[in-house]
N, C-alpha and C positions, 0 to 999 in steps of 0.2 A: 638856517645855516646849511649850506651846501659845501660839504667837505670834500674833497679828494686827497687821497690816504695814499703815498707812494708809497712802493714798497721795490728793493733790489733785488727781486727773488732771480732777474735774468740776469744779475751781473754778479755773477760768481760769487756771492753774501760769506762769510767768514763761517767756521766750521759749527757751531752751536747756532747756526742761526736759526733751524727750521723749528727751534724751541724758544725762540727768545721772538721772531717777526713773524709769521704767518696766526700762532696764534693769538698776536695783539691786533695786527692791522686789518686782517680777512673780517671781523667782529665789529671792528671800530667803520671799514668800509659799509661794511652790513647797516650799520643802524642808521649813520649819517650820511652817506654819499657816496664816492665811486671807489674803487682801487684802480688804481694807474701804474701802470710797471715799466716805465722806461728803456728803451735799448739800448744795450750799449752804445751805437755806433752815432758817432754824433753827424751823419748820415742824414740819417733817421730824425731826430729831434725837432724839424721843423713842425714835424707832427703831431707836435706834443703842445702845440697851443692852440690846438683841435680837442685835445682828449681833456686838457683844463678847462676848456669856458663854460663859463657860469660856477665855477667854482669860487665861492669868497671865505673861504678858506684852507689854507691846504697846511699835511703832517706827514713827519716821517720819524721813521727812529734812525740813530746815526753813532758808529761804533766810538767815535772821539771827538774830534773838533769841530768836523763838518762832516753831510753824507758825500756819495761818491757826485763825481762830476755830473750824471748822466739824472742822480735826483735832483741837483742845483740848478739845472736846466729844466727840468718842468717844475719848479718853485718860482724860477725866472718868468717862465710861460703863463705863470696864471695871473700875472699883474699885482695889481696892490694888493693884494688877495691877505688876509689873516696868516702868518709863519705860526706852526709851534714845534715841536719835536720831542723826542726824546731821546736821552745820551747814554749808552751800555758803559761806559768805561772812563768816568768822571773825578780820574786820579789826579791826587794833590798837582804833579807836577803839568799835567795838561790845562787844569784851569785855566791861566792866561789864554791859549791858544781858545779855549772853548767859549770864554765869555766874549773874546773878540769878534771869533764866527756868531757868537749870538748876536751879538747889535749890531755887526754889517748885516745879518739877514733878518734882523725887524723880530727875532723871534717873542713871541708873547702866547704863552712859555713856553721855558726850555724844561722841561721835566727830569728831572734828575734823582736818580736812582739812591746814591747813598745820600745818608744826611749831613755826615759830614761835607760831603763836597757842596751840596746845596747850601747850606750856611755860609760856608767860606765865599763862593760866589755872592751870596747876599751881604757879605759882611764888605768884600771887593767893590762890589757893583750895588751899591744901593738902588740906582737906577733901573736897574734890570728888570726881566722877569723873571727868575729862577724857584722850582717850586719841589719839593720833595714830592717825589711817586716814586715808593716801593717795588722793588721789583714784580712782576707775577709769574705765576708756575702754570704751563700746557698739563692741565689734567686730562688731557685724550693720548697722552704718552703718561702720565706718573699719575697712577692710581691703582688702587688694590687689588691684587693679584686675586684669584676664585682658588686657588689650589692651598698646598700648607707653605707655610714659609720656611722653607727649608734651605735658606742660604742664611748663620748666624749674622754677619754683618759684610756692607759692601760698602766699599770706597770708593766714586767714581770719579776721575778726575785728579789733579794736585794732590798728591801726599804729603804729609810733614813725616820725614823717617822714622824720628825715634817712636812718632803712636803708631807708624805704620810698624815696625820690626818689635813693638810691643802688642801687637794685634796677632803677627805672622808667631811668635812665640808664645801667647794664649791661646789661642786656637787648635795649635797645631796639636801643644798637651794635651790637649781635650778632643780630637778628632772630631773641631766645630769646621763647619765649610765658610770659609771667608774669601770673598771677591775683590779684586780691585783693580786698576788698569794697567795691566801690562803691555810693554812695549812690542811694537809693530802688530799690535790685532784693535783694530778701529770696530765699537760696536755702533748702530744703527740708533737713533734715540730711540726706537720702539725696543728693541734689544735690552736699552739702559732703564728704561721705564718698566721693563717686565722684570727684570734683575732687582730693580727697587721694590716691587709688588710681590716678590716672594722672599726682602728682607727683612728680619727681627729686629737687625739695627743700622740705621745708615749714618755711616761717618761723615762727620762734617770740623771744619778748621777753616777760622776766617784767614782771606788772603795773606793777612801779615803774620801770620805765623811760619810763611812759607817762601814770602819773594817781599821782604823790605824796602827794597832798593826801586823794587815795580810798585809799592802800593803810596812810597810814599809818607809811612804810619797809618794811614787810613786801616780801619778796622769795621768794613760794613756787613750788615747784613746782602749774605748773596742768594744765589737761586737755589743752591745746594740746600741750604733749610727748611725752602719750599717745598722742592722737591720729595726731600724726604719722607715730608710729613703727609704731601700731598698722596703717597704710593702707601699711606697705613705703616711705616717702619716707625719703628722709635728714634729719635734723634741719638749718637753716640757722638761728644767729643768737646770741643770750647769755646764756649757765645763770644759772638766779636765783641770789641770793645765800646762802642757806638752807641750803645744800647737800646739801637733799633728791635732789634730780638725783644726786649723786656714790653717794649713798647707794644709791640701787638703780637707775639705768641705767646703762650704759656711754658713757663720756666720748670715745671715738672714735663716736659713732653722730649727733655733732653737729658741724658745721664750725664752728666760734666764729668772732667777727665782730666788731667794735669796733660797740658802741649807735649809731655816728653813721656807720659805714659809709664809716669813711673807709681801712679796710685790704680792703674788700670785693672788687674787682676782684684783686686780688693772688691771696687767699685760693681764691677760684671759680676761678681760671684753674689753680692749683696742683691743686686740688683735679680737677680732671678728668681727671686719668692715677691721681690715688691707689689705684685699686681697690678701692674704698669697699662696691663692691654688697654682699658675704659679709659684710661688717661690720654691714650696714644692715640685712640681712634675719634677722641671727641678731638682734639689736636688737628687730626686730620681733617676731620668735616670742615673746622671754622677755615683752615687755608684754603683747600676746595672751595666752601661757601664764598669766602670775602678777600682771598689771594690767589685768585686765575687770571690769566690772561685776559679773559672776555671779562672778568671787571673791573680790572683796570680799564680795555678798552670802554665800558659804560658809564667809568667815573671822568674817563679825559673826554667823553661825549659832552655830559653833563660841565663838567667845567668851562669847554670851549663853546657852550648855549649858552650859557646864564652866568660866568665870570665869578661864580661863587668857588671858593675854597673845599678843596678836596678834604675830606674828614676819614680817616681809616676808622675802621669798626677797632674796640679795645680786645686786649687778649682776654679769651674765654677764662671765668673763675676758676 
């Protein structure tokens, strides 16, 4: 198999991107074949069926229904060549749109991040390819700090209010140092990833507890739990509904929380003689180990050689 791995790192890629594509496709280019990065200017393009050939198969990952014009043109370029991809953002009400884009572009598979949505497409589309891969986490940005952790908990990203103004209101009693994103100051993912490695707890809340109307109901496992566990913090807050969480992490690596923070204080105070750290850092390893970027990118290698079914490793005892 000879892959070429697009990637839009020149066309202005959405604001999380350099944690969610460079290190899936730089790995996944690495082992199987080229990276190709298309120009915007469709100019340019004619030259993009120079940078395909010999390519018989090609992948991209792609924010919703399809990628930008500029990947659909060198997917065009490489002829009958094998489509697969993968979908960041595989909300209830985008399905139509996305399984359409799928079988106009042949894709065999589409990799799909929550499991609900992947089901629902299989349930849609029997025909299809649609295959659950879990998200992965860039451990060369979220991973264990060398100093103390001296920030009690960080929130990065979405808040749900009332555990955020029950966080802002335990802390503050106890002169615990707590983070989270405040407006108009954009940190750097290396920024965010050192901020995670020097926290005790990182808060996590699946999307629907936060933007309903956006998820749809869907209730997935997101990168945010990766994340976490991948930078050695202890998980703080409430497993999605989905129960992809159960499925491959360990359910002690998380302090659960009522969404509204009204058992929070109880919970955190209990919590500080538990002896949690051994719990927390074996937690860490297995997502490290069997939830990074680079293996996901060596299980969709593996997949797209041998056509055999991806198997996630189980959560650690």
């Amino acid at each position: 198999m000879t892959l070429a791995v697009l990637s839009n790192d020149r066309l202005d890629p959405w604001i999380n991107w350099t944690t969610l594509g460079p290190p899936l496709l730089e790995p996944l280019a690495a082992q199987s074949g080229r990276l190709v990065s298309p120009p915007p200017s469709p100019r340019s393009w004619p030259g993009l069926v120079r940078s395909m050939r010999g390519a018989d198969s090609v992948f991209w990952m792609q924010q919703s229904a399809r990628p930008e014009w500029p990947l659909v043109a060198a997917s065009l370029a490489a002829g009958r060549a094998r489509r697969s991809a993968f979908v960041v953002d595989p909300w209830l009400v985008d399905l139509p749109r996305i399984a359409l884009a799928a079988r106009l572009q042949r894709l065999d598979p589409l990799f799909v991040p929550f499991r609900e949505g992947a089901e629902e497409l299989r349930r849609r589309h029997p025909r299809g390819r649609f295959e659950w891969l879990p998200f992965g986490v860039d451990t060369g940005v979220f991973r264990p700090g060398s100093g103390e952790r001296d920030v009690f908990a960080f929130w990065m990203g979405r808040r749900h209010e009332p555990l955020h103004r029950a966080l802002l209101e335990y802390c503050g009693a106890r002169g615990l140092r707590y983070e989270y994103r405040r407006e108009g100051v954009l940190l750097t993912p290396e920024e965010l990833g050192e901020l995670a490695g020097r926290s005790r707890y990182f808060v996590v809340t699946p999307p629907l507890a936060e933007d309903r109307a956006r998820t749809g109901g869907y209730s997935p496992l997101v990168m945010r739990y990766l994340e976490g566990l991948a930078a050695g913090a202890r998980l703080l807050g409430v497993l999605p509904g989905s129960g992809e969480y159960e499925t491959l992490l360990p359910l002690d690596a998380i302090l659960q929380v009522d969404v509204d923070g009204a058992d929070l204080a109880e919970r955190l105070d209990a919590d500080a003689d538990a002896g949690a750290e051994a719990v927390t850092a074996r937690a860490g390893e297995h997502v490290r180990r069997h939830h990074s970027w680079a293996r996901r990118a060596e299980q969709i290698a593996e997949r797209l050689a041998t056509g055999r079914p991806i198997v996630q490793a189980p959560s650690p005892v």
